[in-house]
C-alpha positions in Angstrom: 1.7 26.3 -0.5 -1.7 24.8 -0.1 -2.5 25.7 3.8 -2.8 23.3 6.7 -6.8 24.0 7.4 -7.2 22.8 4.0 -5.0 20.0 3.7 -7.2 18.7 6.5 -10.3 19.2 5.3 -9.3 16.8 1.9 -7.7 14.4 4.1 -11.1 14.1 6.3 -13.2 13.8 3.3 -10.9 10.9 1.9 -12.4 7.6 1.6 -10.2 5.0 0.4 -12.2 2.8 -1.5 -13.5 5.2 -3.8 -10.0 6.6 -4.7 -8.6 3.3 -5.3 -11.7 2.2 -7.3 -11.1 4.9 -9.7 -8.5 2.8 -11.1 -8.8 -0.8 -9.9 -11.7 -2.5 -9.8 -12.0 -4.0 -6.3 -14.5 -6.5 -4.9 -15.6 -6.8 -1.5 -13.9 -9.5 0.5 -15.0 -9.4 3.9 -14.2 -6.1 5.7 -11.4 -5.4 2.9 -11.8 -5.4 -0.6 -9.7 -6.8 -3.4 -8.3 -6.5 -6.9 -5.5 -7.3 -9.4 -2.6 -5.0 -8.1 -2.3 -1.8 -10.6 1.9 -1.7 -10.3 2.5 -5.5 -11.5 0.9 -8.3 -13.7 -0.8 -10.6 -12.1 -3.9 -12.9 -12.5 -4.7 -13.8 -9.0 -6.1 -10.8 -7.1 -3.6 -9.9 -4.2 -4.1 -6.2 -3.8 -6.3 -5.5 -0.9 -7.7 -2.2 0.5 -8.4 -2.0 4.4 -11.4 1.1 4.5 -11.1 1.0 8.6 -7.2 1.4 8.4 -7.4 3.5 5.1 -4.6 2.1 3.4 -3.5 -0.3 0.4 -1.4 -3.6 0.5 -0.5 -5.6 -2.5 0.9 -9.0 -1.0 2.5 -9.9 -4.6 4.6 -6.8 -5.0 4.7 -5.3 -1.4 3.7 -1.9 -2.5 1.4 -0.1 0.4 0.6 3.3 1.4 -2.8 5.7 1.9 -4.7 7.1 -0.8 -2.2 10.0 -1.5 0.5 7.4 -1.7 -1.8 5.4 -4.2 -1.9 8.8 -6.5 1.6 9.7 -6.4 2.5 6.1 -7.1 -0.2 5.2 -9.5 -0.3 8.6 -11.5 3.4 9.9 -10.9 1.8 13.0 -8.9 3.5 14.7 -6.5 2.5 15.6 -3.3 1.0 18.8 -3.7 -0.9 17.6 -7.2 -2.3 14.7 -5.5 -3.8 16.7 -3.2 -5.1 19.1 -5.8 -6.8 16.4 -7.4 -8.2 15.1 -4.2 -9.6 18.9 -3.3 -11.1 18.8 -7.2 -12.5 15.7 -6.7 -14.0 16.6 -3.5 -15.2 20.2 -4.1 -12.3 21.9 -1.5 -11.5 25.1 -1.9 -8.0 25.5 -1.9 -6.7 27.9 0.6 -2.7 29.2 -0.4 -1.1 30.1 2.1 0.9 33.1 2.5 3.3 33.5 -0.4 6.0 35.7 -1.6 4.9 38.2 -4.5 6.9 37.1 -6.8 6.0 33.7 -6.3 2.1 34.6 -6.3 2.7 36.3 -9.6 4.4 33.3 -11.5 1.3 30.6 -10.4 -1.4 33.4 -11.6 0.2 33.9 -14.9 0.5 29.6 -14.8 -3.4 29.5 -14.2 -4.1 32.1 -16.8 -1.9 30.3 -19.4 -3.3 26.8 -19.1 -7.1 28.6 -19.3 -5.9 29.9 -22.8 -3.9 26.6 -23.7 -7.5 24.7 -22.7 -9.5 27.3 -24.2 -7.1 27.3 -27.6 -7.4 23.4 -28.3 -11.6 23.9 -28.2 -11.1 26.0 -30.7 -9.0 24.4 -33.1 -10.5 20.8 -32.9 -14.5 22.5 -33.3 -12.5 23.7 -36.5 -10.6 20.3 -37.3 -14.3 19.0 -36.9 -17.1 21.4 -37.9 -15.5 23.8 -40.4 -15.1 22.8 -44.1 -11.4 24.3 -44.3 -10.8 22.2 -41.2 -12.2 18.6 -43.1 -10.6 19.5 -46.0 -7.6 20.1 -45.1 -6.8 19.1 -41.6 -8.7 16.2 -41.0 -8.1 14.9 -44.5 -3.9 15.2 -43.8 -5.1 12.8 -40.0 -7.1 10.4 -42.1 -3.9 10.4 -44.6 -2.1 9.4 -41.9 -4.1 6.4 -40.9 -5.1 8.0 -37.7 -8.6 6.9 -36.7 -11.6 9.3 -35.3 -11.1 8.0 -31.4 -7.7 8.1 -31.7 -7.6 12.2 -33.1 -10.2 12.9 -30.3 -7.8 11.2 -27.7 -4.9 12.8 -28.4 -7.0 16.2 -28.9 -5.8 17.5 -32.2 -6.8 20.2 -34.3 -6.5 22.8 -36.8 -6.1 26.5 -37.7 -7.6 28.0 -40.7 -5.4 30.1 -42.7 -7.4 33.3 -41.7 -4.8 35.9 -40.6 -6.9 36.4 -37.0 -9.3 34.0 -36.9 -8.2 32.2 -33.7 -7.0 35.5 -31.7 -10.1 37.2 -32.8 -11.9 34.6 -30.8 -9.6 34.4 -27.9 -10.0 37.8 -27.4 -13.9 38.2 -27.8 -13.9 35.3 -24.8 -11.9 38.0 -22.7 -8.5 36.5 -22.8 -5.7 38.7 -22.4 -3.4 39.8 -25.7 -0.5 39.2 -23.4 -1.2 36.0 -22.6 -1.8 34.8 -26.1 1.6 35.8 -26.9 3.1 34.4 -24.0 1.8 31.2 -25.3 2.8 31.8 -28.6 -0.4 31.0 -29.9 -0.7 34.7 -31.4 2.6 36.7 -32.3 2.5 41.0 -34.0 2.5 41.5 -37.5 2.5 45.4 -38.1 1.8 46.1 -35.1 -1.4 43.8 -34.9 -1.9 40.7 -33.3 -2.6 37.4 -35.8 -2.2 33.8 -35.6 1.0 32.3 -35.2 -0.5 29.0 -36.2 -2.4 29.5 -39.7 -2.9 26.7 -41.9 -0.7 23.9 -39.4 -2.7 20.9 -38.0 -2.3 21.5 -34.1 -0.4 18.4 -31.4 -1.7 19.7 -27.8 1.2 18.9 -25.5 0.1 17.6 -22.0 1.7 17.5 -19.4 2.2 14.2 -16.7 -1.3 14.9 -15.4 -3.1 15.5 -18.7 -2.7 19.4 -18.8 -2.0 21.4 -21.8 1.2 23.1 -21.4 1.7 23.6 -25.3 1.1 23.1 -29.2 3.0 21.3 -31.6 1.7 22.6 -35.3 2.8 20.8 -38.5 2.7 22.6 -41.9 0.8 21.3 -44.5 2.1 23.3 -47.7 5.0 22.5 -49.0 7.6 25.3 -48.8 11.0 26.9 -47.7 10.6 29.5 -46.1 9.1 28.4 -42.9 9.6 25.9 -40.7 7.8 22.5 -40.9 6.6 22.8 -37.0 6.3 25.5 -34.8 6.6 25.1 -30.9 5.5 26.5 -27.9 7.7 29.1 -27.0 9.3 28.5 -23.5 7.5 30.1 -20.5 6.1 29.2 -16.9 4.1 26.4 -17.9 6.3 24.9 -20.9 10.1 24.1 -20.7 11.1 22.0 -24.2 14.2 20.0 -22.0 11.5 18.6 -19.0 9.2 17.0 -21.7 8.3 14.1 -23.4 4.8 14.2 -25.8 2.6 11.2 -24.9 3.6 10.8 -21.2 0.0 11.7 -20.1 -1.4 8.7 -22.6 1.7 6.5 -22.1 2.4 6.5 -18.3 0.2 3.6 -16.6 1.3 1.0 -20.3 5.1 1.8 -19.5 4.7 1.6 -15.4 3.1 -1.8 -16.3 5.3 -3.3 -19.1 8.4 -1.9 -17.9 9.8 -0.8 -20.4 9.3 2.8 -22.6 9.9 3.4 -26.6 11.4 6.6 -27.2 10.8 7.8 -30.9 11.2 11.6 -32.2 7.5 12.7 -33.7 4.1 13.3 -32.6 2.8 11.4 -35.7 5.2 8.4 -34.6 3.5 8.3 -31.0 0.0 8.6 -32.0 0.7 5.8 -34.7 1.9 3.1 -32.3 -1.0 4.2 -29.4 -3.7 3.8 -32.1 -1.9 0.2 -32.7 -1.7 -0.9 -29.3 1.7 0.1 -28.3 0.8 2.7 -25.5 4.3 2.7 -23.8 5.9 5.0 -26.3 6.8 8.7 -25.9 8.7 11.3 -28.0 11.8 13.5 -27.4 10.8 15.9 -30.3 13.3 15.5 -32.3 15.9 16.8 -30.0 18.7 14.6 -28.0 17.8 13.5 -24.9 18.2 15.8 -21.5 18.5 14.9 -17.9 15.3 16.0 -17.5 13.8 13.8 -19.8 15.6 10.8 -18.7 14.2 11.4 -15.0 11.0 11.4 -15.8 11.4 8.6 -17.9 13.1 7.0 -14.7 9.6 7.2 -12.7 8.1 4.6 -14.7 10.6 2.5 -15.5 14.9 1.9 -15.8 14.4 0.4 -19.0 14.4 2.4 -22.5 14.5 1.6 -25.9 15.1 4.4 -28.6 13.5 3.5 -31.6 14.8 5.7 -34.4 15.8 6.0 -38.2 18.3 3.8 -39.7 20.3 6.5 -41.3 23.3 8.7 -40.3 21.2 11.2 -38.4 18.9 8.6 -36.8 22.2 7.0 -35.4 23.5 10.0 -34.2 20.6 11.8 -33.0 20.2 7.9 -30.9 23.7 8.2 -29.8 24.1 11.8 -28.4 21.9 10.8 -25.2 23.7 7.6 -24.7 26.0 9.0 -21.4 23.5 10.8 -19.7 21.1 8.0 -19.7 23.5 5.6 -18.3 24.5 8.2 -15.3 21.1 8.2 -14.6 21.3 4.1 -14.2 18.5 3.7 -17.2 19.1 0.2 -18.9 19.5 1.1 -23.1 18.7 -0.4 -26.1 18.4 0.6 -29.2 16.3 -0.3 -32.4 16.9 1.0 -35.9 14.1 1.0 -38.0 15.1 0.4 -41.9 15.8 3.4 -44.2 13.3 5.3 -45.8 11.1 4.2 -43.0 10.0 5.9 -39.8 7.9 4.6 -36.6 4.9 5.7 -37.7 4.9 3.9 -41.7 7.0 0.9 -40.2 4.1 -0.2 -38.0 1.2 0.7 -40.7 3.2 -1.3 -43.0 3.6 -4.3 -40.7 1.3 -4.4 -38.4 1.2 -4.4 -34.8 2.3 -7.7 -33.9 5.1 -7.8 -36.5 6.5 -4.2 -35.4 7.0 -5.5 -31.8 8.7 -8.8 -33.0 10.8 -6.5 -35.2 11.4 -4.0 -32.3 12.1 -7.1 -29.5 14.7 -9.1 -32.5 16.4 -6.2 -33.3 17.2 -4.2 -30.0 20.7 -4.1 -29.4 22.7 -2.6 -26.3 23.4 0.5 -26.3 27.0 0.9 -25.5 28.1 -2.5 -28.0 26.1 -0.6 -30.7 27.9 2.2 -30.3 31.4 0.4 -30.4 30.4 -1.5 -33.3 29.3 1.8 -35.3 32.5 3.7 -34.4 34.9 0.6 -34.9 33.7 0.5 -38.5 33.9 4.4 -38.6 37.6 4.2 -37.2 38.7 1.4 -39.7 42.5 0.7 -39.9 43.5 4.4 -38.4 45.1 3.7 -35.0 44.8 6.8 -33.9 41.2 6.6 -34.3 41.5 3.7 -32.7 42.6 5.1 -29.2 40.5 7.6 -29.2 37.8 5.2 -29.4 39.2 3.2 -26.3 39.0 6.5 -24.3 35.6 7.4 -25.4 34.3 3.8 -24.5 36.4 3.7 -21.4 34.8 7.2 -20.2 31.8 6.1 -21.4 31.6 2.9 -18.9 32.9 5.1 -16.1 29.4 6.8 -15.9 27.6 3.6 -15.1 28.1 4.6 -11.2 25.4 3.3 -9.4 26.7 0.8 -6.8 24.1 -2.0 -7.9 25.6 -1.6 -11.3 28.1 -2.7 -10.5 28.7 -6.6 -12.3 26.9 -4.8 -15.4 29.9 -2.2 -15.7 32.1 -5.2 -14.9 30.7 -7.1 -17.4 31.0 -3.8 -20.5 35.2 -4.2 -19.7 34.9 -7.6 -20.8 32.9 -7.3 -24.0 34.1 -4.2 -24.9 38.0 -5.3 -24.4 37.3 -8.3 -26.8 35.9 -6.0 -29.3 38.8 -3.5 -29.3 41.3 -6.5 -29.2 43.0 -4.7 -25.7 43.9 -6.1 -22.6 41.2 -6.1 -20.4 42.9 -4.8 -17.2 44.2 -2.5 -19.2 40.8 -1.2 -19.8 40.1 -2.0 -16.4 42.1 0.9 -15.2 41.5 2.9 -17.5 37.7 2.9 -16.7 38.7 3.1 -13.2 41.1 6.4 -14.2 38.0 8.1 -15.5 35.9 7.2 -12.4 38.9 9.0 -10.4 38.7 12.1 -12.1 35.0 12.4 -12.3 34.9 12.2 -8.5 37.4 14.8 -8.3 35.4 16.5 -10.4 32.6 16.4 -8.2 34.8 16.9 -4.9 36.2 20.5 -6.0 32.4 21.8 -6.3 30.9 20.5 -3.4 31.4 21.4 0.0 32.6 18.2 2.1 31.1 17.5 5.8 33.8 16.8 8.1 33.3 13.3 9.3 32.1 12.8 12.7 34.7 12.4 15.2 34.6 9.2 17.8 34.7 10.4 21.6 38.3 9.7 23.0 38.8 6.3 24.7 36.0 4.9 22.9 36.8 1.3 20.5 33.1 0.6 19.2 34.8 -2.5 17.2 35.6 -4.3 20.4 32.8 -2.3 22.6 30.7 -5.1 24.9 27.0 -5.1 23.8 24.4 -2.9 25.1 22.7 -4.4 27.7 20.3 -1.6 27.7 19.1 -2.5 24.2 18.0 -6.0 25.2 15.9 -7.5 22.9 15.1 -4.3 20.4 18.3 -4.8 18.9 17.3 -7.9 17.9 14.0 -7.1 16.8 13.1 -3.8 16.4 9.7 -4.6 15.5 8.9 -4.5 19.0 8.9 -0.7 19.4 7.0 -0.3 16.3 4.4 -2.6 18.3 4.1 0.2 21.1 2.9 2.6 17.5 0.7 -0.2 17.0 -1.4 -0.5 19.5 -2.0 3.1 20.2 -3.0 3.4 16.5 -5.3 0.8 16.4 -6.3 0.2 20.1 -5.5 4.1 21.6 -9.6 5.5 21.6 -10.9 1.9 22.6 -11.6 1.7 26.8 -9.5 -0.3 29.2 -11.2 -0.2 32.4 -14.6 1.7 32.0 -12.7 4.9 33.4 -10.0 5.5 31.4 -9.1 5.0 27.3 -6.1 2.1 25.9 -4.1 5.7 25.7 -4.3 7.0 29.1 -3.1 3.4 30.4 -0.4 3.5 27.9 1.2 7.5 28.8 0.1 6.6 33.1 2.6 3.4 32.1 6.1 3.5 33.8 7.6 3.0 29.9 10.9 4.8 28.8 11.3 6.3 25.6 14.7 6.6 26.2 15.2 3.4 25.7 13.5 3.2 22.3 15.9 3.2 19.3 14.0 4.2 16.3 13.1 7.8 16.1 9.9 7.7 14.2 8.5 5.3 16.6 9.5 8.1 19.4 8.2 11.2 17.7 4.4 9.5 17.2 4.5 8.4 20.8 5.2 11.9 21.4 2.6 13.5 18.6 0.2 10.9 20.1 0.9 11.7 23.7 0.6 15.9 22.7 -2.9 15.6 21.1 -4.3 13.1 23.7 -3.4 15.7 26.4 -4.7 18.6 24.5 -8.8 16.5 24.5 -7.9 15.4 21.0 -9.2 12.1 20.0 -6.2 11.0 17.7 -6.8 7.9 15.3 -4.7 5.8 12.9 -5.7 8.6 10.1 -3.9 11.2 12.0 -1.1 9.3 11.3 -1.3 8.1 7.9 -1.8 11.0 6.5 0.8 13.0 8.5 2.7 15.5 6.6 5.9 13.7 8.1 6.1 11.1 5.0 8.4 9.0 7.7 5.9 9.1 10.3 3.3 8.4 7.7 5.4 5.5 6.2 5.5 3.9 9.4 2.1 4.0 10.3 1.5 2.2 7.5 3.8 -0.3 8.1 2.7 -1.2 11.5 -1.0 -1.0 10.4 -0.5 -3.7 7.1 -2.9 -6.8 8.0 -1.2 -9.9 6.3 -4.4 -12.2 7.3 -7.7 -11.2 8.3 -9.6 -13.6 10.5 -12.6 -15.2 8.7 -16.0 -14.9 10.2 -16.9 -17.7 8.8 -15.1 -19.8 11.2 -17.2 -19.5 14.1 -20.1 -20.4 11.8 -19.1 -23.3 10.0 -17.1 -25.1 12.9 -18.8 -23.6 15.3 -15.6 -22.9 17.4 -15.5 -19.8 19.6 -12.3 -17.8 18.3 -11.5 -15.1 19.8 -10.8 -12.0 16.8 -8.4 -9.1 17.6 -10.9 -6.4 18.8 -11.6 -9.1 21.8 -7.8 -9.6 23.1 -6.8 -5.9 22.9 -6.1 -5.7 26.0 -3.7 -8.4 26.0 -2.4 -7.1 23.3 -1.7 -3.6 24.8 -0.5 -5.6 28.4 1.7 -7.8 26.2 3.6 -4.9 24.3 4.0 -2.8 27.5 5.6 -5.7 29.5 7.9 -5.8 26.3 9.1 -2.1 27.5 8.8 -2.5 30.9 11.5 -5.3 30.5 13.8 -3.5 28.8 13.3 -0.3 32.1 14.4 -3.3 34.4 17.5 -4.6 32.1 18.6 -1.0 32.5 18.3 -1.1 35.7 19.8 -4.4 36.2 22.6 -2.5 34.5 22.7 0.3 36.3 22.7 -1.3 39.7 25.8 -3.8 39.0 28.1 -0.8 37.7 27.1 0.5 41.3 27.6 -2.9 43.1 31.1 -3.2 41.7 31.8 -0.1 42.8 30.4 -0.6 46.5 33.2 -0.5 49.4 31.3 -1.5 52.6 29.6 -4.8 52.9 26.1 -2.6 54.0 26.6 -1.1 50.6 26.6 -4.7 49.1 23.8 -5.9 50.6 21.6 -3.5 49.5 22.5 -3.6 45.7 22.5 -7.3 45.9 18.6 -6.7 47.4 18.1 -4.6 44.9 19.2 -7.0 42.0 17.1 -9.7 43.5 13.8 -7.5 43.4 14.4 -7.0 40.2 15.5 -10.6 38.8 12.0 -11.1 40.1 10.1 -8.2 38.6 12.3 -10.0 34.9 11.1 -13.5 35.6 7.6 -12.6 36.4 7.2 -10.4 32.8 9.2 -13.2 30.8 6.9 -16.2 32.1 4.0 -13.4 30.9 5.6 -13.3 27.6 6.8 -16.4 27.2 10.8 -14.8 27.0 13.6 -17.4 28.2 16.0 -15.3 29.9 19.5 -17.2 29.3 21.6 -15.5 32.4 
């Protein structure tokens, strides 16, 4: 884990601007500046980027959030690598802390693996480029292929020469470790000595979602039988064949954008339809589809189309991911290129523009495809037949997500007019499967008992909380009191004392405060103010809380900015918001102080009803007058008609 002291020292060294304008090209636009959002189309510029408030706000989509938010959203980062590439970007150190040795072990052999990976795929594409085996033969096979200079630099590929050792001779004159080059499976033993595992293949790097080399792909150029066109990576720490998808690195922002990601089987296929313009397409290797793969595929987008061969193995190889995609609520289509044709020839033989029209007139769904292949499959045979209707049936019963709902609805109806069944029939037999699968589910996980209602209590006829006054209504309110401190908390109030000291010496009640979030940054707040901390609206957004971090966001958004040019062209004196902060700060507090004396108002009538002398009376009816009067004072301030 990356420890605290340094986690703050990238978040103090964070400027926003600079972050964002890494991948957006913003323009200043009075305080703020602007650009066309990253995360949708658009040609009017609504993504703005607040450098006082350090965070991002497209007004066309409504994505927001800091400048880690802005990686993990923009990139598909996590956490932890956004903050990696902040400390990179930044010179920090990273300080670890404390760790298991087990788990200290696995990221040192990680580290020394991707050195060797990085240092390997120099190597082979200075030989792809400056050797004359490597024109010869390797980059001849590329240039075969159609594949362009940039594009082979882009996609980093290379070549080993057919020298037993040339490669591991190298690696281990630049003092990396035998071990490791086995690990990697860029070396293997032969008699006892180390030699290349790679020899005479052209060489596919495999990166990784932030452009890392985990792994090699290498393709054998001579034609023969006894060994196997490609050679992987064996699996280790760094590469795990089920969690990937070659081309995500190149491919992420084009699918994020479009929507929408092609799935094909090859390297060659991918690098083909990037070099063409179609940069939203990934590979699966060859392999059906995993969960894995489908949940990264999820990051960018819910919709996929499988582009694959035409023949029987193309259709099956298609059709063995079908179930688990739809469980994990991906929308499927699929396109069959024509026989003896593949991704890669199909779009060298039509062209870019043609291979897209091809791909968008030919998609077809996923689950009526497969129907239609296996009704033709099943003929006349009935018995076929039902077994069909099952597997269809179960096959709709994994389209579980609630919002999928009419979709699922809508499968029944299609699917029972292609069967020629009754479709209630199908109905509940789609409904059976359901049944069973959340059995499934219910005998292997361990069930909370549901919380038990306090005896006497009948919430569906319980009287509303008087207490709760107008935050029920409009919880926006209490985020206000976040607000204020955040953007007002280090200004002064009176010349002796800060906005923050006014706002804790304040007789408010965070009892009566209903969102959480709101009460544990009062409290944070209130904790670092005592201790002579000077906390600011970047404490917050960059919490390690993501709720609290969320919501200090949220309250800090700026859907207009007062022009300057106001005052100059109409020569009005408007007041901005760094002028009425005090009001501002008065008017949220008298918000909270009302709600203190609707409790109170509370309070003192349960005790007034429960008064048996007249003395009694008379001083809770005193007591509810003073405090009518403290109410109508504070709503005339706010402007609040009180209805009874």
């Amino acid at each position: 884990m990356i420890s605290q002291q340094t986690i703050q020292q990238i978040i103090s060294r964070i400027d926003i601007v600079e972050i964002v304008g890494s991948f957006v090209k913003l323009k200043k636009r009075g305080a703020n500046y602007l650009g066309l959002c990253p995360f949708h189309h658009e040609k009017t510029p609504s993504f703005t980027v607040s450098p006082s408030k350090e965070i991002y706000k497209c007004f066309g989509c409504g994505k927001s959030g800091n400048a880690i938010g802005f990686l993990m959203d923009h990139e598909k980062y996590s956490y932890v690598e956004s903050l990696l590439w902040l400390a990179r970007k930044y010179n920090v150190e990273v300080e670890q802390t404390v760790s298991s040795p087990e788990i200290k072990q696995q990221q040192q052999i990680a580290d020394s693996l991707y050195i060797v990976n990085n240092f390997a795929q120099k190597y082979f594409s200075q030989i792809l480029e400056n050797s004359e085996e490597g024109r010869s033969v390797g980059l001849s096979y590329f240039r075969e292929r159609g594949f362009q200079d940039d594009t082979i630099s882009r996609f980093q590929l290379g070549y080993c020469p057919e020298g037993w050792d040339g490669f591991t001779k190298a690696a281990l004159d630049a003092g990396h470790k035998l071990e490791f080059l086995l690990k990697t499976g860029l070396s293997v033993m032969r008699n006892e000595m180390p030699v290349d595992n790679y020899r005479g293949r052209v060489i596919f790097p495999v990166h990784n979602h932030t452009g890392k080399i985990i792994g090699f792909g290498a393709r054998i150029l001579k034609t023969t039988d006894k060994t196997p066109k490609y050679i992987n990576t064996p699996e280790n720490e760094l590469y795990t064949k089920s969690k990937i998808l070659y081309g995500t690195f190149y491919a992420r922002h084009a699918i994020d954008r479009l929507d929408e990601c092609l799935l094909v089987e090859g390297y060659t296929d991918v690098i083909s339809l990037h070099q063409a313009g179609i940069e939203n397409t990934v590979a699966s290797g060859g392999t059906s589809l995993t969960v894995d793969q489908l949940r990264l595929i999820k990051k960018f987008t819910g919709n996929l189309t499988i582009l694959y061969d035409g023949d029987d193995a193309g259709v099956k190889a298609a059709l063995r991911g079908l179930d688990l995609a739809l469980e994990e609520g991906l929308n499927v289509r699929l396109a069959l290129i024509p026989d003896n044709e593949d991704p890669d020839s199909y779009v060298r033989k039509l062209g870019p523009a043609a291979f897209l029209d091809f791909i968008h007139r030919n998609k077809k769904d996923f689950i009526l495809f497969k129907l239609q292949v296996s009704l033709k499959e099943s003929g006349n045979d009935i018995h076929k037949k039902s077994l069909l209707v099952n597997e269809i049936a179960e096959t709709i019963a994994r389209i579980n997500k609630a919002e999928d709902f009419t979709r699922q609805q809508d499968y029944i109806k299609q699917c029972s007019q292609l069967l020629n069944i009754d479709e209630q029939g199908m109905t509940n037999l789609v409904n059976k499967y359901i049944r069973e699968k959340l059995q499934k589910e219910e005998r292997f996980s361990i069930r909370e008992p549901a919380p038990r209602e306090e005896e006497g209590t009948d919430t569906e006829n319980s009287p509303l909380d008087e207490n709760a006054f107008l935050f029920n209504t409009d919880l926006k309110q209490e985020e206000g009191l976040v607000r204020v401190l955040l953007e007002h908390g280090h200004k002064d109030w009176d010349g002796e004392k800060k906005v923050a000291q006014y706002i804790f010496d304040s007789p408010i009640d965070l009892e009566l405060l209903h969102n959480e979030t709101v009460i544990r940054i009062i409290t944070c707040y209130r904790e670092l103010f005592l201790q002579g901390e000077n906390p600011d609206s970047r404490t917050f957004v960059y919490h390690a809380d993501q709720a609290i971090s969320q919501l200090s966001i949220q309250v800090l958004e700026f859907p207009f900015e007062l022009s300057t040019n106001w005052k100059k062209k109409y020569e009005l004196d408007v007041p901005d918001k760094e002028e009425l902060y005090r009001e501002d700060v008065q008017s949220v507090l008298n918000f909270l102080m009302l709600a203190k004396i609707k409790k109170l108002i509370a309070e003192n009538q349960q005790e007034w009803d429960q008064a048996g002398t007249p003395e009694d009376q008379l001083s809770f009816i005193q007591i509810h007058s003073k405090l009518k009067d403290m109410e109508r004072k504070l709503t005339s301030q706010l402007g609040t008609v009180i209805l009874k």
